[in-house]
C-alpha positions as CSV (number, residue, x, y, z in Angstrom):
1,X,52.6,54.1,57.3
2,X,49.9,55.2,55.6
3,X,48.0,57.7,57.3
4,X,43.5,57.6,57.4
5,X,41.5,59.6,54.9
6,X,38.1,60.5,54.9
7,X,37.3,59.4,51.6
8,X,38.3,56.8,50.0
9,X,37.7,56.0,45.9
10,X,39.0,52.4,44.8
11,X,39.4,52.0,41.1
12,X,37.6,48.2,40.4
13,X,39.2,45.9,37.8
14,X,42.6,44.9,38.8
15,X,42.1,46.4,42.5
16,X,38.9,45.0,43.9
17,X,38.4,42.2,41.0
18,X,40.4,40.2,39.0
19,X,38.4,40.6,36.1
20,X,40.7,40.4,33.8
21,X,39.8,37.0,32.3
22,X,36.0,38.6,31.0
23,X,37.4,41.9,30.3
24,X,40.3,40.5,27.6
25,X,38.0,37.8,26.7
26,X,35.3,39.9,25.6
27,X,38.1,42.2,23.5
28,X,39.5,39.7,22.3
29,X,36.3,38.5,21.0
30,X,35.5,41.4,19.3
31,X,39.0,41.9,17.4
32,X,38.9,38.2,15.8
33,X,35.0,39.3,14.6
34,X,36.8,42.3,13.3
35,X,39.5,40.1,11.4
36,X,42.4,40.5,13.3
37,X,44.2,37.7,15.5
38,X,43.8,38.7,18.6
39,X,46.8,39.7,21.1
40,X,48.0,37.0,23.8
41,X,45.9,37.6,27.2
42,X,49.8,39.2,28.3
43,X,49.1,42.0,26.2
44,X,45.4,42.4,26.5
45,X,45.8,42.4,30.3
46,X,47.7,46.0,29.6
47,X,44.3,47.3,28.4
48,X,42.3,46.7,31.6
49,X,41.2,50.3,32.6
50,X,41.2,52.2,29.4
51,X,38.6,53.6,27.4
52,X,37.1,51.0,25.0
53,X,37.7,52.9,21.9
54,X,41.3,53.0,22.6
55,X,41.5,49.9,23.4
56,X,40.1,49.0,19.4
57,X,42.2,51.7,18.2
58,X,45.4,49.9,18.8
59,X,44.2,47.0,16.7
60,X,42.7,49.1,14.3
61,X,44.5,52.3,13.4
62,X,42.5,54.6,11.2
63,X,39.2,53.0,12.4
64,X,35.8,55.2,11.8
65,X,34.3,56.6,15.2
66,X,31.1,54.9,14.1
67,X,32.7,51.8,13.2
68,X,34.6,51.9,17.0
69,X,31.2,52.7,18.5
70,X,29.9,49.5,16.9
71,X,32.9,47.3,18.2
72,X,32.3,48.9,21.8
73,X,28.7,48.3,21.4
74,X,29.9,44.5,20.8
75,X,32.4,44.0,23.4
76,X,29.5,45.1,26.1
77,X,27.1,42.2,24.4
78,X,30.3,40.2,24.9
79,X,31.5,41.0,28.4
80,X,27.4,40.8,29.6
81,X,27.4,37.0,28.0
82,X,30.1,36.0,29.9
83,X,28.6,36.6,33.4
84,X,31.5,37.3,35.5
85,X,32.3,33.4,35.2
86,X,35.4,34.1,35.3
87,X,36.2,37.0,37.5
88,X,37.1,36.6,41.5
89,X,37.8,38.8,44.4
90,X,41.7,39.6,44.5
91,X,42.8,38.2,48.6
92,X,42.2,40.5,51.1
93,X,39.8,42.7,48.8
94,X,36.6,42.3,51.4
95,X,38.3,42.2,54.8
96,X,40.2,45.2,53.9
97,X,36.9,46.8,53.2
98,X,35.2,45.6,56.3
99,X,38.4,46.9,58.1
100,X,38.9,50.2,56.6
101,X,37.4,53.3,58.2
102,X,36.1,56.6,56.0
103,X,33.5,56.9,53.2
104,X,34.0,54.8,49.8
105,X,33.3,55.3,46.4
106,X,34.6,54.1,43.7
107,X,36.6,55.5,40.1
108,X,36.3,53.0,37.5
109,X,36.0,53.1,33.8
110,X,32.9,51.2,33.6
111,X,29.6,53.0,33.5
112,X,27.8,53.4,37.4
113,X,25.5,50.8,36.5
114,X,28.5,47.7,35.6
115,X,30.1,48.8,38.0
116,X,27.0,48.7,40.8
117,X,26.1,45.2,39.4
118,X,29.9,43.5,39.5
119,X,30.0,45.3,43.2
120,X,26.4,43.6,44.3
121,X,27.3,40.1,42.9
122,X,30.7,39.6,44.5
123,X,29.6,41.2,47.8
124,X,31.2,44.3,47.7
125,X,28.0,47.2,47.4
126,X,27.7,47.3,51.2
127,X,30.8,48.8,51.9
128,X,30.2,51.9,50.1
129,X,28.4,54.6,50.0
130,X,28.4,55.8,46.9
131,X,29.3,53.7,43.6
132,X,30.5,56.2,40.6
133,X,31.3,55.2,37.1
134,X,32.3,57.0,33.6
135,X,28.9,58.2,32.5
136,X,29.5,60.4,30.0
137,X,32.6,62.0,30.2
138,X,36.3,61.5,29.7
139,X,37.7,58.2,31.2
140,X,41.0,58.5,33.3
141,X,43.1,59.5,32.6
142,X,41.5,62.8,32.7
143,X,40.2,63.3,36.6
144,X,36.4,63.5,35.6
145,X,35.4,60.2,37.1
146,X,37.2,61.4,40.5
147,X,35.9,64.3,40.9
148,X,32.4,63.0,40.1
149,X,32.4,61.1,42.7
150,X,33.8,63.7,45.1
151,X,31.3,66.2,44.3
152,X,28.1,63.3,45.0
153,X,30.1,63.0,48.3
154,X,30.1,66.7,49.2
155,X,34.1,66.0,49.5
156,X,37.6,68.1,49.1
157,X,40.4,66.8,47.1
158,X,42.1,67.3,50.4
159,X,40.0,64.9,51.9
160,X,40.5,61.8,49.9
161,X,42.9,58.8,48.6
162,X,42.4,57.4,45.0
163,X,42.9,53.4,45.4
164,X,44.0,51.9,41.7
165,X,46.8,49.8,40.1
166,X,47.3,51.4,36.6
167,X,49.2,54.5,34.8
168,X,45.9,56.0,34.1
169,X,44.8,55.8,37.8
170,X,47.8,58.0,39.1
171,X,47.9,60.6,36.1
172,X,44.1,61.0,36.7
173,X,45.4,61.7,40.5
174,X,47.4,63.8,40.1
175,X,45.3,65.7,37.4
176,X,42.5,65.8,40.0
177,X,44.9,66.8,43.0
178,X,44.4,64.3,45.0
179,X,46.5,61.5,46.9
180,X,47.3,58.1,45.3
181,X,48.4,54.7,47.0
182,X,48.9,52.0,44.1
183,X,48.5,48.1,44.5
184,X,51.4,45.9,43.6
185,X,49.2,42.7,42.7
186,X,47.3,44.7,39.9
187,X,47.8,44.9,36.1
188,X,50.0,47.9,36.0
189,X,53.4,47.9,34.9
190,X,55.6,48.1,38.5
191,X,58.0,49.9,36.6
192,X,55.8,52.1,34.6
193,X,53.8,52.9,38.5
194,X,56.9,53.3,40.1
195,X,58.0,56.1,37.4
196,X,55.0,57.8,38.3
197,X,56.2,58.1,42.3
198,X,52.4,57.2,43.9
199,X,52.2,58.7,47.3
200,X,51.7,55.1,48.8
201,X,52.0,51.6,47.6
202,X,50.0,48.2,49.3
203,X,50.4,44.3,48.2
204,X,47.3,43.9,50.5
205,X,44.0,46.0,50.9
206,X,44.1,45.2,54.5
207,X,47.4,47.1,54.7
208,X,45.1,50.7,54.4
């Protein structure tokens, strides 16, 4: 059973949205431009939630940090274009919402802005209170994005359970001291999540 918080943050893609049809469409865009075949969507699907410059890293070792600013540049041109066409609600995403007590933010490596506009347009913005994005500071899995929105909140660490389905969401947990339930229908590796001992797991939002 898993007990109520006060605060609750919810990492986005692969929790609240299955957006990984844009997300890897849009990278894999920007690798073929680059002049590299890009990955199958089964490996692309593992770079939902990481920093963008990592994620054009991995296809291009030894890449400038101006030249990786330009392909991340081009991937948001890319993702924008594709208009969410392809991204839905996982099940149970909106009634847990609607169900679940506390106050909600969210933890996602998109900036605020992305992430307020993917929340408006699939119906999500209402049930929270506060959205918060990577502005300008280290992505998970460093705990910046966490405690950002914490601190707009005027909450503890005590106080709060991190929502996500990746590696990065859990180290970034843990680095920010703070409880962690993981989803099973998400992108992460089980095996990889289950290595990491979260303090929870769900299949369902609705089971919070």
């Amino acid at each position: 059973m898993i007990p109520s918080f006060p605060v609750y943050l919810f990492d986005i893609d692969g929790t609240l949205l299955d957006s990984a049809p844009d997300i890897c469409g849009a990278i894999g865009q920007v690798i073929v431009e680059g002049g590299v075949t890009a990955p199958p969507f089964s490996h692309l699907r593992g770079f939902v939630g990481l920093d963008l410059v990592d994620c054009f890293l991995k296809s291009f070792p030894g890449t400038s940090p101006a030249r990786l600013e330009e392909m991340v540049q081009a991937y948001r041109v890319a993702y924008r274009a594709r208009e969410h066409k392809q991204t839905k609600l996982f099940p149970g995403v909106a009634e847990g919402l609607a169900l679940l007590g506390g106050r909600k933010s969210t933890a996602t490596t998109k900036g605020s802005p992305m992430a307020r506009t993917l929340l408006e347009k699939f119906g999500l913005a209402g049930y929270f209170e506060h959205i918060q994005g990577t502005d300008g500071f280290p992505s998970k899995p460093q705990p910046d994005v966490i405690l950002a929105a914490l601190r707009a909140l005027g909450a503890g660490i005590e106080d709060c359970l991190l929502v996500g389905d990746s590696q990065v969401d859990v180290i970034a947990a843990r680095a920010a001291g703070v409880k962690v339930c993981a989803v099973r229908y998400g992108y992460g590796d089980p095996a990889t999540l289950a290595a990491l001992e979260p303090d929870y797991w769900v299949d369902d939002l609705r089971e919070l």
